[in-house]
TORKOLBA-971061 format. One line per 5 residues: for each residue x, y, z of N, C-alpha, C. Coordinates in pm, 1 decimal. Example, Ala and Ser with C-alpha at 12.3 -4.5 7.8 and 13.67 -1.06 7.14 Angstrom:
# residues 2
1319.0 -569.0 780.0 1230.0 -450.0 780.0 1320.0 -330.0 780.0 | 1285.0 -225.0 708.0 1367.0 -106.0 714.0 1290.0 3.0 787.0
# end
This chain:
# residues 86
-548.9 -368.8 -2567.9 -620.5 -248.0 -2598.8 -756.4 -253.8 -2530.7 | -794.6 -146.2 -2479.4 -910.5 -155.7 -2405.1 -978.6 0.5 -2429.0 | -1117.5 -34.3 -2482.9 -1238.3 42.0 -2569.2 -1358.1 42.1 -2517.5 | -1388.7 110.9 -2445.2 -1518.3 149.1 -2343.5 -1564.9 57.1 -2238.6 | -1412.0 33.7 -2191.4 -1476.5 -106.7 -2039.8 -1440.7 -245.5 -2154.4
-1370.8 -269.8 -2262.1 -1384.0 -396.1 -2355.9 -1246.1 -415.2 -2381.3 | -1179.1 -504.1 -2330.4 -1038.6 -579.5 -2314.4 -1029.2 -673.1 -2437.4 | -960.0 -594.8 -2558.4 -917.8 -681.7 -2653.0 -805.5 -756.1 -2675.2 | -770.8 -764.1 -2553.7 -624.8 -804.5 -2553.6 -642.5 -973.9 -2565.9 | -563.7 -1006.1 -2680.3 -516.8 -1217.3 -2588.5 -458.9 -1237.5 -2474.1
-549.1 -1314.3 -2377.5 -434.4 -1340.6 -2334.4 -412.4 -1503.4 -2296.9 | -480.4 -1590.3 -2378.6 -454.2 -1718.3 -2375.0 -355.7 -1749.0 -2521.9 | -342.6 -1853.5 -2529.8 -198.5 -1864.4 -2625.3 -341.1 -1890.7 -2749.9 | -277.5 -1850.8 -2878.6 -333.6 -1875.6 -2997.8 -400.6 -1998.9 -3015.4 | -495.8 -2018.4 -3044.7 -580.5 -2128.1 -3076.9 -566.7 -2170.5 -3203.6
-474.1 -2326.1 -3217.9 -442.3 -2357.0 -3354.6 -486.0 -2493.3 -3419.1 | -584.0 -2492.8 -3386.2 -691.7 -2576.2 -3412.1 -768.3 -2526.3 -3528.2 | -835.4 -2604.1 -3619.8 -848.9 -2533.3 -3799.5 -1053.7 -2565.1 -3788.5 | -1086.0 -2471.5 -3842.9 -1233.4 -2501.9 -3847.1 -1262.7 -2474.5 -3986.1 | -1385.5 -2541.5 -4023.3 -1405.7 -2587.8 -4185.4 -1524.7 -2429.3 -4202.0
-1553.9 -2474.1 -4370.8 -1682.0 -2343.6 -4414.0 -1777.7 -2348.4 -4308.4 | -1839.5 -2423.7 -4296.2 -1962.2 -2383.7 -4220.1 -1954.6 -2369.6 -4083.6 | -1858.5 -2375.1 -4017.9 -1815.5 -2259.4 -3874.7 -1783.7 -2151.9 -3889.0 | -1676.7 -2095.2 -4004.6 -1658.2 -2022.0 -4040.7 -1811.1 -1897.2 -4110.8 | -1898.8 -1975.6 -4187.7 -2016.8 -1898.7 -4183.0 -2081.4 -1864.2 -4085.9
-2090.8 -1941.4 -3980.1 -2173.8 -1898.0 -3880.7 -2124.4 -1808.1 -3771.4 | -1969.2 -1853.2 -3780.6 -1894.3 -1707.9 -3683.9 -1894.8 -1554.4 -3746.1 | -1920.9 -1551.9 -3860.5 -1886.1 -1435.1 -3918.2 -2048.8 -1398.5 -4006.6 | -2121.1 -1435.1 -4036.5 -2263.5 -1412.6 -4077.4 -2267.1 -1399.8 -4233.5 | -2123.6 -1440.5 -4280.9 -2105.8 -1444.7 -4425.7 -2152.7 -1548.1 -4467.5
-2194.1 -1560.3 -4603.9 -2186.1 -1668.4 -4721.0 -2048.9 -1690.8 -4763.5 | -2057.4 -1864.5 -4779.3 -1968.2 -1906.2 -4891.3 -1883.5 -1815.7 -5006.0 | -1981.9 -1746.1 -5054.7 -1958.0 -1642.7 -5205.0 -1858.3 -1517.4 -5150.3 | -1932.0 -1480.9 -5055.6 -1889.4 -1354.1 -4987.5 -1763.2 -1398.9 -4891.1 | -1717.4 -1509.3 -4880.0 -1580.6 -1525.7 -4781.5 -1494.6 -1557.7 -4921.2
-1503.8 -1615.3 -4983.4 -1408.9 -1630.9 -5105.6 -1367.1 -1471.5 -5168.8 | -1492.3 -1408.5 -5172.7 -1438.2 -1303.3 -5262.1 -1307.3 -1227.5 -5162.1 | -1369.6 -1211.8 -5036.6 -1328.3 -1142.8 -4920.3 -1155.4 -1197.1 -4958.7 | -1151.8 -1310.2 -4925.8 -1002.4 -1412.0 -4926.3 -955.8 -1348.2 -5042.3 | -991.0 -1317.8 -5170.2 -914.1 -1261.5 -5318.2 -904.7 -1131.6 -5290.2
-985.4 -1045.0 -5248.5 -919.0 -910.6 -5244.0 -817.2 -869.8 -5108.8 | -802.8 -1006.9 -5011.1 -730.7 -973.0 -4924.4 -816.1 -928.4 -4812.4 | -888.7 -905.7 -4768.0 -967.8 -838.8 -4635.6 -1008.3 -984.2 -4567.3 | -964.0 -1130.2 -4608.1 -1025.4 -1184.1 -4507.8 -903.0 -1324.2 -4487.5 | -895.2 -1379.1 -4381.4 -808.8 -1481.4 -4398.4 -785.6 -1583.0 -4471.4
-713.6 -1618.6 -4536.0 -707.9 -1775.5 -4636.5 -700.6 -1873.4 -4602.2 | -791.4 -1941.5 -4653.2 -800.6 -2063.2 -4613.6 -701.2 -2185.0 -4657.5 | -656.9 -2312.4 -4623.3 -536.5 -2407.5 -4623.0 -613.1 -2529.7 -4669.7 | -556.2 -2609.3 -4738.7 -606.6 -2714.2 -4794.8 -538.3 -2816.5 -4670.3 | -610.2 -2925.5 -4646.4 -586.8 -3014.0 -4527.6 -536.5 -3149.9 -4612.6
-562.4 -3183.1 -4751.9 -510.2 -3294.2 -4816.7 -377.2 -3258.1 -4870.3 | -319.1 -3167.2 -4914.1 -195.9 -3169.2 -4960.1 -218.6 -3201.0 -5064.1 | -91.4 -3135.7 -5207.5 -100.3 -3218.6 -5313.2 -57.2 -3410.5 -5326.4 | -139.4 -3420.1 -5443.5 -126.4 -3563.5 -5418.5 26.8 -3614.9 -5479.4 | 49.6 -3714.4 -5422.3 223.3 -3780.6 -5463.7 200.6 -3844.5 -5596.9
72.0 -3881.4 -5567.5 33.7 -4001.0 -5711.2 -51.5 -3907.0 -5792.4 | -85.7 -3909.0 -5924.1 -193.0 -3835.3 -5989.1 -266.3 -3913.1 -5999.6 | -280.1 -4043.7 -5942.0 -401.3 -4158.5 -5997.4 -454.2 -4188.5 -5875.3 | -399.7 -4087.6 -5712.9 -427.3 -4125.1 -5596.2 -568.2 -3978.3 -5614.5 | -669.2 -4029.4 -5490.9 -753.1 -3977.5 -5456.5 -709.4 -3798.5 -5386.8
-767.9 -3717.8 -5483.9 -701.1 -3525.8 -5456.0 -811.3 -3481.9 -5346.5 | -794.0 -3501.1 -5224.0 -864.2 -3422.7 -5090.7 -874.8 -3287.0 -5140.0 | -1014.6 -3231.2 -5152.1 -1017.5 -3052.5 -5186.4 -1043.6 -3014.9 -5052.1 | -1075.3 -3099.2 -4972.2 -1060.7 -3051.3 -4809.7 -1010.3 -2926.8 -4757.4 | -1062.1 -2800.4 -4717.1 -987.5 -2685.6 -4659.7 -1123.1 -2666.9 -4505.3
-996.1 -2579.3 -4474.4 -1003.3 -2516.4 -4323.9 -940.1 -2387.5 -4364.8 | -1013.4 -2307.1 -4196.2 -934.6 -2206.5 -4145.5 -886.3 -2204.3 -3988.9 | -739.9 -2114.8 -4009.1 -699.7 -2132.2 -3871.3 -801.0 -2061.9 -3767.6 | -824.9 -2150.2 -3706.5 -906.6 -2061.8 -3517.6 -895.6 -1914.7 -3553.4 | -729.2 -1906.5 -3496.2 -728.5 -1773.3 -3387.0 -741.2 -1657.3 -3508.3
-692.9 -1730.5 -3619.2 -718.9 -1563.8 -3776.5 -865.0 -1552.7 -3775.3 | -947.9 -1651.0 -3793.0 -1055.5 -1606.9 -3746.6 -1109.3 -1499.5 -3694.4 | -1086.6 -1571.6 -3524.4 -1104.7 -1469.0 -3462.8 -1050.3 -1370.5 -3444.0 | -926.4 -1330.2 -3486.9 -914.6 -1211.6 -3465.5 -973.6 -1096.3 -3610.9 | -981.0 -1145.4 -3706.2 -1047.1 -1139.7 -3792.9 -1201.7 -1038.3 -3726.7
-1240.3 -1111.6 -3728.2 -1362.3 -1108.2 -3636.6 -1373.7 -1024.9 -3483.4 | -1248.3 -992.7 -3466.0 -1222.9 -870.8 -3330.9 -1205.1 -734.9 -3383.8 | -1115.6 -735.5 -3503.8 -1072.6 -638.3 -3555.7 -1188.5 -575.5 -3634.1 | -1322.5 -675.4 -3667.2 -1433.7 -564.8 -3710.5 -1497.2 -456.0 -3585.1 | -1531.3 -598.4 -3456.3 -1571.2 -488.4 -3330.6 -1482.4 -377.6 -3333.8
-1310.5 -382.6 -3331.9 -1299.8 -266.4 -3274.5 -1287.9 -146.4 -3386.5 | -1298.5 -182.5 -3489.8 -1336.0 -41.5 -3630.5 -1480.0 -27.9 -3549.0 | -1559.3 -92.4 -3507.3 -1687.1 -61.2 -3503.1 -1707.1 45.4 -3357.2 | -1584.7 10.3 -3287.6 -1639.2 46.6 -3166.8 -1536.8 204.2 -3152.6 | -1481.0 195.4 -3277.6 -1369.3 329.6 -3301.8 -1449.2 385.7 -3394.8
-1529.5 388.2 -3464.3 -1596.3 472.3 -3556.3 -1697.7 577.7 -3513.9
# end
């Protein structure tokens, strides 16, 4: 799709590489508070826990999360182009 000279198209393969909260804040200009809520009403991508549940209950519970790259960003494309369609 292309919007005043601005090629939104992919065209490298999905980036599936996982980035933690605080990339995620700084790509998007949100708070912590404000990406969680976003994630519950659905308007923003969910985030994945990187420890898995544990096998043992007496083993150490990783609360460790990420988000995928490319939801991110496209996340983050799909505001430019409401913005650049409005």
């Amino acid at each position: 799709m292309e919007i005043c000279g601005i090629n939104f198209k992919k065209k490298n393969k999905p980036k599936n590489s996982l980035i933690r909260l605080s990339e995620v804040m700084r790509r998007t200009g949100y708070g912590r508070t404000s990406i969680y809520r976003k994630m519950e009403d659905g308007s923003f991508p969910k985030s994945l826990k990187l420890g898995g549940p544990p096998k043992d209950p007496n083993e150490f519970d990783s609360r460790a999360i990420a988000w995928i790259e490319d939801e991110v960003d496209q996340w983050i494309e799909s505001r430019i182009e409401d913005r650049v369609i409005i």
